[in-house]
C-alpha beads as a LAMMPS data file, in Angstrom:
LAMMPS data file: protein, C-alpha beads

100 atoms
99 bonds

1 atom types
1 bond types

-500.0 500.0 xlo xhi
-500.0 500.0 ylo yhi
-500.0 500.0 zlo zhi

Masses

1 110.0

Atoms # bond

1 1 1 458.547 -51.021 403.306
2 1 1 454.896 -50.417 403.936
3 1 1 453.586 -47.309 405.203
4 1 1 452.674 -48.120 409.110
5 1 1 450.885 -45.788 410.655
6 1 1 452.108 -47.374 414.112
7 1 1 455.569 -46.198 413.703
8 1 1 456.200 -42.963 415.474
9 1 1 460.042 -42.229 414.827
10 1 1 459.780 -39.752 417.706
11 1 1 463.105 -40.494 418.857
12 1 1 464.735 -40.331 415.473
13 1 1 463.082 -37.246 414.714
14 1 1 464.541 -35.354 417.832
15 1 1 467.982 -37.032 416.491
16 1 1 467.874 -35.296 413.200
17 1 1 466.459 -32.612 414.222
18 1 1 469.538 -31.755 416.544
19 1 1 472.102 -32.722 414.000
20 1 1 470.428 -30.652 411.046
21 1 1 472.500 -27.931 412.060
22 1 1 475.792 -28.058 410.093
23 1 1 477.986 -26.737 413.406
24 1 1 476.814 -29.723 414.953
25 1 1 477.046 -31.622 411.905
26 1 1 480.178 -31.504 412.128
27 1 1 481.051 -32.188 415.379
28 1 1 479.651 -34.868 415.825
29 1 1 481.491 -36.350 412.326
30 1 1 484.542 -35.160 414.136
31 1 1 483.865 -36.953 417.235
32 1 1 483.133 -40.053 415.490
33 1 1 486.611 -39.781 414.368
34 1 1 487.995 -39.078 417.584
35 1 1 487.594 -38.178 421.206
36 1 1 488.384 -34.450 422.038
37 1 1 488.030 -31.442 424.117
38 1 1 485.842 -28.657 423.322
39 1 1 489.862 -26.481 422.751
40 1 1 490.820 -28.681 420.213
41 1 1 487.289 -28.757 418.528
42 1 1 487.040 -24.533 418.448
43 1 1 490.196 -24.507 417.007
44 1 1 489.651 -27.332 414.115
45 1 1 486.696 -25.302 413.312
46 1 1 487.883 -22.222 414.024
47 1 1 484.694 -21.166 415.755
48 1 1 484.422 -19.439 419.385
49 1 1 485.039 -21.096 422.440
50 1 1 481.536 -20.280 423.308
51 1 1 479.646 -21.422 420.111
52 1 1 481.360 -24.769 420.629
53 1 1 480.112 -25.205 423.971
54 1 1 476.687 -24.404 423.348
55 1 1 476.428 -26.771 420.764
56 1 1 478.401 -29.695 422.874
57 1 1 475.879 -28.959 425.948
58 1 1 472.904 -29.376 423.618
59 1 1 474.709 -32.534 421.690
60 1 1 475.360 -34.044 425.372
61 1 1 471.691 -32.896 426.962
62 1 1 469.687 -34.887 423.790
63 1 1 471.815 -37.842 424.385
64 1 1 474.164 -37.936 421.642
65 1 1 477.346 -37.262 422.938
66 1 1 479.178 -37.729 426.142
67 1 1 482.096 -36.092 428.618
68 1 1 484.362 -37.805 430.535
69 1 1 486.573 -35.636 432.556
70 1 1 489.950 -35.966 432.838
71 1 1 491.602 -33.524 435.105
72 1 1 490.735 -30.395 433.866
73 1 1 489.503 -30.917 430.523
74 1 1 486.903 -32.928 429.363
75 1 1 486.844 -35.230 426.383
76 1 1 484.036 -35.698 424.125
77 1 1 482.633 -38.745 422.332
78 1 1 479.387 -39.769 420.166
79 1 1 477.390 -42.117 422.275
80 1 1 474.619 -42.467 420.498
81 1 1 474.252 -45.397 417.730
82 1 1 471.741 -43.627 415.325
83 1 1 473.922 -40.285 415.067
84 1 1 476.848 -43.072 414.401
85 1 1 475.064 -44.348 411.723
86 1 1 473.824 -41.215 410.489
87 1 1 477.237 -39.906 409.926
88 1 1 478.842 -42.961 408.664
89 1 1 475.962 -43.076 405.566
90 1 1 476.721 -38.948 404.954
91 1 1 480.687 -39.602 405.157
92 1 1 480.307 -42.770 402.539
93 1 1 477.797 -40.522 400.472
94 1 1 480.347 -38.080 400.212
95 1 1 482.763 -39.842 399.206
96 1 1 480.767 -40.884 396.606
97 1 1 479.943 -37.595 394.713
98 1 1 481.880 -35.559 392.418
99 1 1 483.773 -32.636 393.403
100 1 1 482.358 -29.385 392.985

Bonds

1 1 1 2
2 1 2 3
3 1 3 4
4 1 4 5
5 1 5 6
6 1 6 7
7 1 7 8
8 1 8 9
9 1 9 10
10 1 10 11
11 1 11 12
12 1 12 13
13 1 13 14
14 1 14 15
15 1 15 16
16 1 16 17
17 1 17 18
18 1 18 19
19 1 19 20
20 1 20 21
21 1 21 22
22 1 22 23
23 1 23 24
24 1 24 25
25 1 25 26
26 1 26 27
27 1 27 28
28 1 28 29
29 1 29 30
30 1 30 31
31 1 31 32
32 1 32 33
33 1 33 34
34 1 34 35
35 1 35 36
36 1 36 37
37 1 37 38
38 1 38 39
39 1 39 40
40 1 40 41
41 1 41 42
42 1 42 43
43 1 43 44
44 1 44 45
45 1 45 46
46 1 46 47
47 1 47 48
48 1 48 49
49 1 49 50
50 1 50 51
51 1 51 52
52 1 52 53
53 1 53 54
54 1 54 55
55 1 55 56
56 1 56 57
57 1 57 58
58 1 58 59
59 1 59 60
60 1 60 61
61 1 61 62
62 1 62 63
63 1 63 64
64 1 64 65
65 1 65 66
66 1 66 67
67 1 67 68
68 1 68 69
69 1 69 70
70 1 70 71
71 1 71 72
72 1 72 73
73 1 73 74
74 1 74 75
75 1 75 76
76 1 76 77
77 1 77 78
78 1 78 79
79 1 79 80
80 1 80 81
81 1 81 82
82 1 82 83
83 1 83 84
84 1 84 85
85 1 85 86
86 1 86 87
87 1 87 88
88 1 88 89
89 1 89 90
90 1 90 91
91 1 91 92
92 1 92 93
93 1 93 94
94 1 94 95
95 1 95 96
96 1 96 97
97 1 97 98
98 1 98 99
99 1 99 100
């Protein structure tokens, strides 16, 4: 690829930007697995309640994820194709190196 000094990547940017923290990191890799409610996220990654749904609200308010309520709870899902993508290269790069 040339270097084009037309392309902005704005948008992808903002996308890596949000997911370069490893909390969110890996919520959104669990979401891609799976829909889910912010309980069963905290407790997979033993985190507080709290944490969790800071992250979630600033996963959902860029874009990336979604909530769809269902009675009380509300269940999570990645919406967003790039952060799909994103995760699917790190997952299949994992699996690639050594263990540690």
């Amino acid at each position: 690829m040339d270097f084009d000094k037309n392309m902005m990547f704005s948008n992808e940017a903002e996308i890596l930007k949000v997911l370069g923290h490893p909390i969110r990191l890996k919520i959104v890799a669990g979401l891609c697995s799976q829909q889910c409610n912010v309980k069963h996220i905290w407790e997979c990654l033993s985190l507080p309640q709290a944490t969790v749904s800071q992250h979630l609200a600033l996963l959902k308010n860029k874009g990336i994820i979604e909530g769809k309520r269902d009675g009380v709870e509300v269940h999570y899902s990645v919406i967003h194709p790039l952060a799909k993508k994103l995760i699917a290269a790190l997952l299949s790069q994992d699996q690639r190196l050594p263990a540690a």
